[in-house]
RORO-29624 format. One record per residue (C-alpha): residue number from 1; residue in three letters; x, y, z. Coordinates in nm, 2 decimals, m for minus. Each point is the difference from the previous one (the first is absolute). Last residue first. Layout:
# RORO-29624
[r NUM, 'Ala', [X, Y, Z]]
...
***
This chain:
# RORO-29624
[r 82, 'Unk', [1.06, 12.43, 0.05]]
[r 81, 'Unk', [m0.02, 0.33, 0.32]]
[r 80, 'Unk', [m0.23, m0.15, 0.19]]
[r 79, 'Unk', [0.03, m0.40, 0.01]]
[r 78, 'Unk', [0.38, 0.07, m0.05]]
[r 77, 'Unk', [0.00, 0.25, 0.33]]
[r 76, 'Unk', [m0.21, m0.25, 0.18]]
[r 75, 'Unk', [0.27, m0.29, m0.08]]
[r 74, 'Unk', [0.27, 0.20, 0.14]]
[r 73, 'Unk', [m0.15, 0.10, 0.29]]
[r 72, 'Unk', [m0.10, m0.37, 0.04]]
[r 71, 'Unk', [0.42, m0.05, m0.07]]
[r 70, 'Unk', [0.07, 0.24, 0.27]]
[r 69, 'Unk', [m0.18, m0.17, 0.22]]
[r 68, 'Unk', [0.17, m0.32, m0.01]]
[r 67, 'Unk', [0.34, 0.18, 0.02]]
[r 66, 'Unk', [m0.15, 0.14, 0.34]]
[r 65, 'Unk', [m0.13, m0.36, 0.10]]
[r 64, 'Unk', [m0.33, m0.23, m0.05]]
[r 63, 'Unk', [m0.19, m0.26, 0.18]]
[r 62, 'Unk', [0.20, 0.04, 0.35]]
[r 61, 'Unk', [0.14, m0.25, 0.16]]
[r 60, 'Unk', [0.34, 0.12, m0.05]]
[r 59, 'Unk', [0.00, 0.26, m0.31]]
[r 58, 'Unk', [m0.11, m0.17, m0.30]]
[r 57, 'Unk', [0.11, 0.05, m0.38]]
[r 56, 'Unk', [m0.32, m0.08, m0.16]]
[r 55, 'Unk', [0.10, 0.27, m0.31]]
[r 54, 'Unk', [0.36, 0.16, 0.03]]
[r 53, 'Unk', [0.19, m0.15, m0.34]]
[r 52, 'Unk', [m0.30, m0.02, m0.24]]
[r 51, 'Unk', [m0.12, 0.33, 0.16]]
[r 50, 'Unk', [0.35, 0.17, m0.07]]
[r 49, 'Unk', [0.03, m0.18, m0.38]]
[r 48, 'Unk', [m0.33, 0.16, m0.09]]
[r 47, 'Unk', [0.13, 0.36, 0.10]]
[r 46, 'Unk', [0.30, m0.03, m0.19]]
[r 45, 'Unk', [0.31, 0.07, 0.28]]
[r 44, 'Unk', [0.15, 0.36, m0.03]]
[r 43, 'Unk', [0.02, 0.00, 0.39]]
[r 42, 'Unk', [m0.13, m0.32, 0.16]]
[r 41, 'Unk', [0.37, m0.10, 0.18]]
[r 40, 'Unk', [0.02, 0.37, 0.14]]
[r 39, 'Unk', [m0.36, m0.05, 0.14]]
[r 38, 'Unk', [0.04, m0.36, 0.16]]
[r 37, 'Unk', [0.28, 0.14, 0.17]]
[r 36, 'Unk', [m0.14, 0.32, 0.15]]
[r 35, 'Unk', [m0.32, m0.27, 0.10]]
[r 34, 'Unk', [0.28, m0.22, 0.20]]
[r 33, 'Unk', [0.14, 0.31, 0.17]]
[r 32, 'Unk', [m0.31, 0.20, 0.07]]
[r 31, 'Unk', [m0.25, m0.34, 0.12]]
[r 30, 'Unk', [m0.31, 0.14, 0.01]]
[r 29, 'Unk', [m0.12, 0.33, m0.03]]
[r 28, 'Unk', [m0.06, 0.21, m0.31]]
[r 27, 'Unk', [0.17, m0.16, m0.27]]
[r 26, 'Unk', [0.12, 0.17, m0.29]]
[r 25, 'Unk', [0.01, m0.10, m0.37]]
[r 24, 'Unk', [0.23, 0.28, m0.27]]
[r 23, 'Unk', [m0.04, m0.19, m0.25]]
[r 22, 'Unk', [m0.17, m0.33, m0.18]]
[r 21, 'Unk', [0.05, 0.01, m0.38]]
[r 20, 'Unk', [m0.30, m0.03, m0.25]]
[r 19, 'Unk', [0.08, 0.30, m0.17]]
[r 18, 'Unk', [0.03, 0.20, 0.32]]
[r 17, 'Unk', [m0.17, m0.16, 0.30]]
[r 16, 'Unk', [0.03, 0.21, 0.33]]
[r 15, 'Unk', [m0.06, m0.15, 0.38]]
[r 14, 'Unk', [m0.15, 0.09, 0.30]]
[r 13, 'Unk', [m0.05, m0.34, 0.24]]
[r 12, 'Unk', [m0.25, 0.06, 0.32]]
[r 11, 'Unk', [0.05, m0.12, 0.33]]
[r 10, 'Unk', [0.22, m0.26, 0.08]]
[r 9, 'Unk', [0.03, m0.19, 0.27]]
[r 8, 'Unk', [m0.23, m0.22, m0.26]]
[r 7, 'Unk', [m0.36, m0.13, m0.01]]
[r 6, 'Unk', [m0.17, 0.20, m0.20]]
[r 5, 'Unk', [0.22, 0.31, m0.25]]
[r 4, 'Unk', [m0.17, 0.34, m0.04]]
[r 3, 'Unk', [0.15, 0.03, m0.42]]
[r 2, 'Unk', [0.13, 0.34, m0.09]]
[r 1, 'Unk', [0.09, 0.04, m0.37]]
***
């Protein structure tokens, strides 16, 4: 799935689910290190447990993060997909 992420370095989040499992996410912008990280420590994880563990994380002052996003991705591929 490709998801346009809002109000992130970041700019978009392409990720795979396969049987409920979270793999293969990418980052497009943002931090590279930090968002390489996040990515290794996600792959394989249940999809719910990823948006239990990554939802209202915050980035500074600002209302949401990359993790953050990732878990609204998350949520819309649930809401779509069942």
């Amino acid at each position: 799935m490709k998801y346009i992420t809002k109000g992130t370095c970041s700019r978009e989040i392409n990720f795979e689910v396969v049987d409920g499992k979270l793999h293969n996410v990418q980052y497009v912008g943002g931090c590279n290190g930090n968002l390489k990280g996040v990515s290794a420590l996600l792959e394989g994880m249940d999809i719910a447990q990823a948006i239990v563990k990554l939802k209202g994380i915050k980035c500074g002052l600002k209302q949401t993060s990359c993790p953050d996003q990732l878990a609204q991705a998350l949520e819309r591929y649930v809401s779509e997909n069942g």
